[in-house]
PASEBA-1860 file (N, C-alpha, C; in nm, 3 decimals):
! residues 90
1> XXXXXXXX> 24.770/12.455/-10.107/24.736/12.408/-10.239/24.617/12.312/-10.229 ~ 24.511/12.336/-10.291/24.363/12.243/-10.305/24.421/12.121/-10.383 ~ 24.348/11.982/-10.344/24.367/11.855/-10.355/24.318/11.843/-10.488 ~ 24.319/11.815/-10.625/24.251/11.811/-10.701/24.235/11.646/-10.772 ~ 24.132/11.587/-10.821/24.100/11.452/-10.834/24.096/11.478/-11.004 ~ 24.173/11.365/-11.088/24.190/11.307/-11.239/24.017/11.213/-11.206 ~ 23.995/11.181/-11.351/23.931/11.129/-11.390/23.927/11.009/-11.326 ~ 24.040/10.912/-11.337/24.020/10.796/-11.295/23.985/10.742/-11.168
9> XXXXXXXX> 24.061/10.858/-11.083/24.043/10.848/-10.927/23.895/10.921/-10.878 ~ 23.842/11.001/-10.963/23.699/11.010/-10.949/23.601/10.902/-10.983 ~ 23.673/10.811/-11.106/23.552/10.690/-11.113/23.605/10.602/-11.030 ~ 23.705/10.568/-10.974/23.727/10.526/-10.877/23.638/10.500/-10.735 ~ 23.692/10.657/-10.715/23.584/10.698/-10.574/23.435/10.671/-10.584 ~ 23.371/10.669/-10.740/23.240/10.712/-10.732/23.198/10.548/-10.783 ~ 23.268/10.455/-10.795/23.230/10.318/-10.830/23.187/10.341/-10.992 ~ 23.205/10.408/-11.072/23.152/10.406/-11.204/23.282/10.418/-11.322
17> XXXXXXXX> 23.276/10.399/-11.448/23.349/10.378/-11.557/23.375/10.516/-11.526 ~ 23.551/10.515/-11.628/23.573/10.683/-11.599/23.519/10.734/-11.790 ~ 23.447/10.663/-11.834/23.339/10.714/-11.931/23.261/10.817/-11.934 ~ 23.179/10.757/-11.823/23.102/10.806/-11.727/23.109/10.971/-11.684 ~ 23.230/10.930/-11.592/23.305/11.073/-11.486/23.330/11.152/-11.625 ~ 23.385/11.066/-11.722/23.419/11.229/-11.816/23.300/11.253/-11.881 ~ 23.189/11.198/-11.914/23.070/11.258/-11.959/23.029/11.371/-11.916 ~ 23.026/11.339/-11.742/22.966/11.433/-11.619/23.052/11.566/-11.649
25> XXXXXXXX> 23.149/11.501/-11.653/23.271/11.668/-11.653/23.242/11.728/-11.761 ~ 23.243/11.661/-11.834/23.184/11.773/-12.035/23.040/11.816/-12.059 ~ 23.008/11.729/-11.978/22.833/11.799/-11.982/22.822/11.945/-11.844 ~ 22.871/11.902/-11.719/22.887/12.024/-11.630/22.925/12.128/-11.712 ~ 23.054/12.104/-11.766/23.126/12.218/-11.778/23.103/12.281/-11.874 ~ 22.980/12.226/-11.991/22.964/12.261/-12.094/22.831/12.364/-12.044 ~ 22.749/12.296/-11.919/22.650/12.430/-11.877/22.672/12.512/-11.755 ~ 22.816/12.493/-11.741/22.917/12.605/-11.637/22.857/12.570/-11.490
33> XXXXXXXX> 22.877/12.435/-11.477/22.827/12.400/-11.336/22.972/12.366/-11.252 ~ 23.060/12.383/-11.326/23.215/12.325/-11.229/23.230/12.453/-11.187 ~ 23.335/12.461/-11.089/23.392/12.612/-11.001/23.504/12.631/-11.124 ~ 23.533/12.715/-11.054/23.657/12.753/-11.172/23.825/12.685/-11.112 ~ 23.787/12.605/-10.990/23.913/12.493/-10.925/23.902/12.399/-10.995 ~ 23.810/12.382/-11.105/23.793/12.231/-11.170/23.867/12.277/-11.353 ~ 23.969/12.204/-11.399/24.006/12.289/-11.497/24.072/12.159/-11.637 ~ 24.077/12.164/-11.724/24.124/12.075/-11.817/24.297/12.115/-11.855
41> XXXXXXXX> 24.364/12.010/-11.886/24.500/12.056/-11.922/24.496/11.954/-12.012 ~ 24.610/12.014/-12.055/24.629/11.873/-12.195/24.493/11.903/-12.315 ~ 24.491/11.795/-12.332/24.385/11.770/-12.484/24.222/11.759/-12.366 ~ 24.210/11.643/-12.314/24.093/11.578/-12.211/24.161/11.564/-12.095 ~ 24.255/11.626/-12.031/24.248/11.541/-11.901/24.194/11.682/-11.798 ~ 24.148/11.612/-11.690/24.049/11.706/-11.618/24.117/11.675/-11.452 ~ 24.154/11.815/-11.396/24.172/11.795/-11.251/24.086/11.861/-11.237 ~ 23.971/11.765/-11.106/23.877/11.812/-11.041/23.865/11.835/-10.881
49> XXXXXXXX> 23.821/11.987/-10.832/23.788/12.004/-10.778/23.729/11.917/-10.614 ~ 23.745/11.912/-10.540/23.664/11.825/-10.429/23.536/11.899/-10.394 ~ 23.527/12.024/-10.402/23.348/12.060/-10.417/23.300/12.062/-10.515 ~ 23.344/11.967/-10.666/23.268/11.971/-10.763/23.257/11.789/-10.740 ~ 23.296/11.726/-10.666/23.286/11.594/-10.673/23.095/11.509/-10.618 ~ 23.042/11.645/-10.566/22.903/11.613/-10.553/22.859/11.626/-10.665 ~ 22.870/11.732/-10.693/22.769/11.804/-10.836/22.799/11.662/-10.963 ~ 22.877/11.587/-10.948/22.937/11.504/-11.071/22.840/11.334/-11.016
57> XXXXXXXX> 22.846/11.316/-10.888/22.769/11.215/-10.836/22.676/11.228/-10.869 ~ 22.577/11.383/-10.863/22.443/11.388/-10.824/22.404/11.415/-10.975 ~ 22.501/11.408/-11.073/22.477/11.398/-11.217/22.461/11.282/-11.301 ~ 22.545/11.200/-11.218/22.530/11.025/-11.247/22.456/10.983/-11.203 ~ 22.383/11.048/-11.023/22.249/10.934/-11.021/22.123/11.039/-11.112 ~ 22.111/11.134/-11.114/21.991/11.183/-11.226/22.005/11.101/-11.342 ~ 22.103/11.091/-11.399/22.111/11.049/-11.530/22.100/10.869/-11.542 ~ 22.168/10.810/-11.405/22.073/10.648/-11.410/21.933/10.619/-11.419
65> XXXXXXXX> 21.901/10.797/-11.313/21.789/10.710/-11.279/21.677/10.788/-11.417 ~ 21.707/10.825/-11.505/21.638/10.878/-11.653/21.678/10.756/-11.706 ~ 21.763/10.677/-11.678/21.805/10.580/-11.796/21.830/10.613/-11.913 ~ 21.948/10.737/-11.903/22.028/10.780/-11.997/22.166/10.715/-11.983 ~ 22.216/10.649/-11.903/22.306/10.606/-11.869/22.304/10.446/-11.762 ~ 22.382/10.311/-11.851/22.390/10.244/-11.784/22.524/10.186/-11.735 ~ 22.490/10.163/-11.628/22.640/10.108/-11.575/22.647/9.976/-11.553 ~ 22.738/9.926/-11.647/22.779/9.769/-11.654/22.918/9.757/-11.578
73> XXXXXXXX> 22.932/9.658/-11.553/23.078/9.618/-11.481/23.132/9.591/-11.646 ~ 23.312/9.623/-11.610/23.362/9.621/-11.717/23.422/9.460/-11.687 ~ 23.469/9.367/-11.860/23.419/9.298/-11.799/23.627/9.227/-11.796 ~ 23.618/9.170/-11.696/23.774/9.101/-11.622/23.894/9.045/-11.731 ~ 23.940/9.070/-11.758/24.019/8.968/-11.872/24.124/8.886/-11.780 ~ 24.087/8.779/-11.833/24.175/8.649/-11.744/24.293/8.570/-11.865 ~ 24.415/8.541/-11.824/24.506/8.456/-11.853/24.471/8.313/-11.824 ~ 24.491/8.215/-11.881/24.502/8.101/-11.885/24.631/8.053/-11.884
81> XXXXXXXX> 24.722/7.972/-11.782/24.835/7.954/-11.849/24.807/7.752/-11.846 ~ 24.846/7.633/-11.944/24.781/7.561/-11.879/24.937/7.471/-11.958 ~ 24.932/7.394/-11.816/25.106/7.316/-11.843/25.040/7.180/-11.881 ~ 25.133/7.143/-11.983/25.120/7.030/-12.024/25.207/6.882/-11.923 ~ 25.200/6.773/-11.872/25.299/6.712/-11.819/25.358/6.674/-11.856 ~ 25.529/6.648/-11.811/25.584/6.602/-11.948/25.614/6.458/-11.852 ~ 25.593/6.398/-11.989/25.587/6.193/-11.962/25.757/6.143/-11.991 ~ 25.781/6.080/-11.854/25.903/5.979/-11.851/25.893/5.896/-11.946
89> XX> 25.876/5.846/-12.067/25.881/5.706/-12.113/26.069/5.696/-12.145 ~ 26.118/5.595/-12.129/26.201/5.545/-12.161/26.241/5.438/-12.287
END
């Protein structure tokens, strides 16, 4: 059975938003550049292929380097928890 990679674990692997990875996948597949191991189930979710995992890289750096696409870090959301002391007075 072939290994097949979700979305997330492709932006994962590839350091980019899985925005991104699913752009690559709807634009490939929309000009029939995936194998036919690369396949959608559900509504959007996409198991991909490991010889389509170049073709999806080498689609993200064309498309940075057109500056059709930028990649920002997403950005951290932090908790604050902050204790108050509580005062002995007598």
């Amino acid at each position: 059975m072939t290994t097949r990679f979700s979305l997330s674990e492709l932006a994962e692997m590839l350091h980019v938003p899985v925005g991104v990875v699913r752009r690559a996948v709807d634009d490939l597949d929309k000009e029939g550049q995936l194998t036919a191991e690369s396949f959608v189930y559900g509504d959007r979710n996409w198991r991909v292929a490991p010889s389509d995992t170049k073709r999806i890289a080498q689609w993200i750096d064309a498309k940075k380097a057109a500056g059709d696409i930028t990649l920002t870090a997403e950005k951290r959301r932090i908790k604050r928890k902050q204790i108050n002391p509580v005062t002995d007075e007598p």
